[in-house]
C-alpha positions in Angstrom: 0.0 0.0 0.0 1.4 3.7 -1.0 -0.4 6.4 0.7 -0.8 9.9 -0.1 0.2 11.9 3.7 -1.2 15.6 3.7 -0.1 17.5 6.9 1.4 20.6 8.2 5.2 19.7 8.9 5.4 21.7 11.6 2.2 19.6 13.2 4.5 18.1 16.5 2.1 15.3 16.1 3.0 14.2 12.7 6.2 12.2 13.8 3.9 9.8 15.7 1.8 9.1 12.7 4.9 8.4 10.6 6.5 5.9 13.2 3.2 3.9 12.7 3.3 3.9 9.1 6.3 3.2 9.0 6.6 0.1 12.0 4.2 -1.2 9.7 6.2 -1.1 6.7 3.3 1.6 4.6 5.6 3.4 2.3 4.2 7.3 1.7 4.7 10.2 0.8 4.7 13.7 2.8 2.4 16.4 0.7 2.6 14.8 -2.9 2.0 17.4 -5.8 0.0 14.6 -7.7 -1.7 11.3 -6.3 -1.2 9.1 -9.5 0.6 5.9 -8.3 -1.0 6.0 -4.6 -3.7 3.2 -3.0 -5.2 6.1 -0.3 -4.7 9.2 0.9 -4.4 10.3 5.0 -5.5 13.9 6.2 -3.6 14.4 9.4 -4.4 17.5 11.2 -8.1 19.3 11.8 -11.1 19.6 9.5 -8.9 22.5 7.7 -6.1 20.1 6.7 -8.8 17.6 6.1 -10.2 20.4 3.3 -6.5 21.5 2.0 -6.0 17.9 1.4 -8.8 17.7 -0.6 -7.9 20.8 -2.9 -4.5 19.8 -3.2 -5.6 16.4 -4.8 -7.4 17.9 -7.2 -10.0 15.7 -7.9 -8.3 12.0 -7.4 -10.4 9.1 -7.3 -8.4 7.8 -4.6 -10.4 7.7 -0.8 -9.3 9.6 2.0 -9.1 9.0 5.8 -8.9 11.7 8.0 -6.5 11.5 11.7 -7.3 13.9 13.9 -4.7 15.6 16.2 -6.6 18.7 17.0 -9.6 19.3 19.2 -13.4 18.6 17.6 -12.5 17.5 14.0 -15.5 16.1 12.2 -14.6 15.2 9.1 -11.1 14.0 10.7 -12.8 11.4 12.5 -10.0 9.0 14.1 -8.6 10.2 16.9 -4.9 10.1 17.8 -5.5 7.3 20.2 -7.0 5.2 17.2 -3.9 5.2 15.0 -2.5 1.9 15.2 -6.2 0.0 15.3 -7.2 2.1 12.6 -4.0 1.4 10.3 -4.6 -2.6 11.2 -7.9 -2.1 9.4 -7.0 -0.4 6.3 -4.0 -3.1 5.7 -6.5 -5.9 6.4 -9.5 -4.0 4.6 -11.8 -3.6 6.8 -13.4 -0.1 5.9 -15.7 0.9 3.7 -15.8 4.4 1.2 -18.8 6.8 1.3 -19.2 8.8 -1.7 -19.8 12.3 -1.1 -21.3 14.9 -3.5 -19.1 18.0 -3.8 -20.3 21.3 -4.9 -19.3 23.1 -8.0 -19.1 26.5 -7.8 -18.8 29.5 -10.8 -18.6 33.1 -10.0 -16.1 35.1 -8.4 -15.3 32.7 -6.3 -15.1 29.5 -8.1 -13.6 26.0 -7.9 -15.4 23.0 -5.4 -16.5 23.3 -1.8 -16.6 20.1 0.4 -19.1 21.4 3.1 -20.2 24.8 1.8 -20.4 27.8 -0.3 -21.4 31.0 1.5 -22.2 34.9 0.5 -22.5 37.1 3.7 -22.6 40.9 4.6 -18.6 42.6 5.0 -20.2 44.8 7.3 -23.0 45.8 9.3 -25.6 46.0 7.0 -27.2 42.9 6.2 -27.6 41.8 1.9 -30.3 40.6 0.0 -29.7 37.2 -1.6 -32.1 36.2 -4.5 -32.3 33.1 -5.0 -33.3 30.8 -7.8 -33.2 26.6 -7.8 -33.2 25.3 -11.4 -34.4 28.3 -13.4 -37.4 29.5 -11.0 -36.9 32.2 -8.9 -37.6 31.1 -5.1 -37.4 33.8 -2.8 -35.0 36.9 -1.8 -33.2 36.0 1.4 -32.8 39.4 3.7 -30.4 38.3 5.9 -27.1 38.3 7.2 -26.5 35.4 4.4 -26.8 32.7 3.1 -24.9 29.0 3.0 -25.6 26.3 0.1 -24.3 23.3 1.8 -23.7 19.7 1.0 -24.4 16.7 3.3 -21.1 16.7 4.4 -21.3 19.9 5.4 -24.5 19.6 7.3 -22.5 19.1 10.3 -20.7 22.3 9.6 -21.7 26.4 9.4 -25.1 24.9 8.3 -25.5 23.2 11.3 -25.1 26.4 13.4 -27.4 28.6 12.1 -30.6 25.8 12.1 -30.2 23.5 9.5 -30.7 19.6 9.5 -28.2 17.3 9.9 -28.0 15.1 7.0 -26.3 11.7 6.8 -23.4 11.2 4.2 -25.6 9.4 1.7 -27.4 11.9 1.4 -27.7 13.2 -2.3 -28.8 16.5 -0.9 -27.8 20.4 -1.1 -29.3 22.9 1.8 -30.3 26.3 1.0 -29.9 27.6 4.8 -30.6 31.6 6.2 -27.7 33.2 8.2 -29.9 35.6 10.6 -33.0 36.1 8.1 -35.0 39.1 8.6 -37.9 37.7 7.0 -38.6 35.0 9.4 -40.9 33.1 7.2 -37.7 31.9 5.5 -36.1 28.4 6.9 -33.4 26.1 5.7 -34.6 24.2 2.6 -33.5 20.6 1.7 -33.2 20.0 -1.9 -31.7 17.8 -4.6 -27.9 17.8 -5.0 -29.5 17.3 -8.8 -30.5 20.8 -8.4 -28.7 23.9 -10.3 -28.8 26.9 -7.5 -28.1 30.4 -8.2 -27.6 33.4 -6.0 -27.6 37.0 -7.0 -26.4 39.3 -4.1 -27.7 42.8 -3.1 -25.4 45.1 -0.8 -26.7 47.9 1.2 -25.2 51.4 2.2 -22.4 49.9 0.0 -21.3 47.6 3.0 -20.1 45.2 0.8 -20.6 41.2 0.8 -17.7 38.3 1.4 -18.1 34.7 0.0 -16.4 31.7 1.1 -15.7 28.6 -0.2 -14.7 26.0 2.7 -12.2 27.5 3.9 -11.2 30.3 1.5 -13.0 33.6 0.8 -13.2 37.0 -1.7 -15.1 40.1 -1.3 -17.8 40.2 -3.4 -19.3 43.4 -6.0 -22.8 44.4 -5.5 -25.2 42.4 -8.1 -22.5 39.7 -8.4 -23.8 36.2 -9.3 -23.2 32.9 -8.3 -23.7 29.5 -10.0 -23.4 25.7 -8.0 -24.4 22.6 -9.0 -23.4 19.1 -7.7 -19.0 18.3 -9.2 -19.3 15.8 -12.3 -16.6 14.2 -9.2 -17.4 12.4 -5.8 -15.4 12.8 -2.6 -14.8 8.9 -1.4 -14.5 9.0 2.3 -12.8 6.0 3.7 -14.6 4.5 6.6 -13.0 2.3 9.3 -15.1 -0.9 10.5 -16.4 0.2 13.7 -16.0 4.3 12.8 -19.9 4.9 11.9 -21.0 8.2 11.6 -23.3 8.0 14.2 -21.2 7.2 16.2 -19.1 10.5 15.2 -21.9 12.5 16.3 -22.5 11.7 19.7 -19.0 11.3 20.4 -18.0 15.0 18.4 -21.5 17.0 18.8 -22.9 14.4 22.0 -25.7 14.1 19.8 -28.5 13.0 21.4 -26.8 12.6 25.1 -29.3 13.5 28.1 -27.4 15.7 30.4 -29.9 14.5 32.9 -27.9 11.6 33.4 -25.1 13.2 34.7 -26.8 14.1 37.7 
């Protein structure tokens, strides 16, 4: 097995990851500039390396596993304490790989967001977001924003301001208000079939910022965006034993009853 190791260097961590790989006899490769040639690919670091990683392969068919060495980490779902029993399982294939949909944006911002694409106010004033979900206009979101997010990213920004939480198979997109101020509006759950566009409105020329994961751009009054679901999948290797639910309550403690505690 060759693996594909995306990390920050300077991660103090990193040299315990590489003493397993390499007590095991895994030959890899620190921050490759392609992936052709490699069985898998490890993210070692937070949810951020976990997203750089992704850019940086540029669309490779080959799955990913993400190590976490930081604090929460969500899509970097083994822990450090995991390592060793989660190397055993890759070398004896026990895992399985979750496509994801990825969403592909156009614009000024453009390229492909794993959790999200976002357009939000620069300043005080809050924007007007028109909205439109293949060809029909929907509704103008007043609002502080709004986030176009993909299953993965359910867990994510669109989790925080009220949207559902959507399991990874999910070949869904939500549409989800950041501080509406038409009330009326609430997170919608569409198709990841679905073509979305935004057109966004400043006020008082406060000016607007969009993000894409992890990386954003100011954004001109009357700009429009474009997303649809990447003609590419994100496959997301699962270890036996690693289910998602299980990521939830042991990440968000989905679902725990502080009551028992007492």
């Amino acid at each position: 097995m060759k693996i594909a190791l995306y990390g920050r260097e300077e991660n103090p961590s990193l040299g315990v990851l590489e003493e397993e790989l390499r007590g095991r006899g895994v030959g890899y490769v620190l921050n490759p500039g392609e992936t052709s040639g490699y069985d898998l690919a490890l993210s070692f670091g937070g949810d951020g390396t976990f997203l750089s990683a992704v850019r940086k392969m540029g669309g490779s068919p080959i799955p990913i596993l993400g190590i976490n060495s930081g604090r929460l980490g969500f899509m970097a779902a083994v822990s450090m304490a995991e390592i060793g029993e989660a190397l055993d399982r890759l070398a004896a294939g026990r895992y399985t790989v979750e496509d994801r949909t990825l969403l592909a944006v156009e614009g000024d911002l453009r390229g492909v967001a794993v959790n999200e694409f976002t357009v939000q106010k620069a300043g005080t004033a809050m924007v007007s977001v028109e909205i439109g979900i293949d060809g029909e206009e929907v509704a103008t979101y007043w609002a502080d924003g709004v986030i176009v997010s993909t299953s993965t990213g359910s867990t994510a920004y669109s989790m925080s301001v009220g949207g559902a939480i959507l399991a990874p198979g999910c070949r869904c997109l939500i549409v989800s208000p950041i501080a509406p101020h038409n009330l009326n509006i609430r997170p919608l759950v569409i198709p990841d079939t679905s073509v979305v566009t935004l057109r966004v409105a400043t006020r008082h020329g406060g000016g607007a910022i969009a993000t894409l994961d992890n990386r954003e751009s100011p954004v001109a009054d009357g700009a429009t965006f474009r997303m649809a679901r990447a003609e590419h999948r994100l496959r997301v290797v699962r270890p036996v034993g690693n289910s998602f639910y299980k990521t939830l309550k042991n990440k968000l403690l989905w679902g725990v009853d502080a009551r028992n505690n007492h």
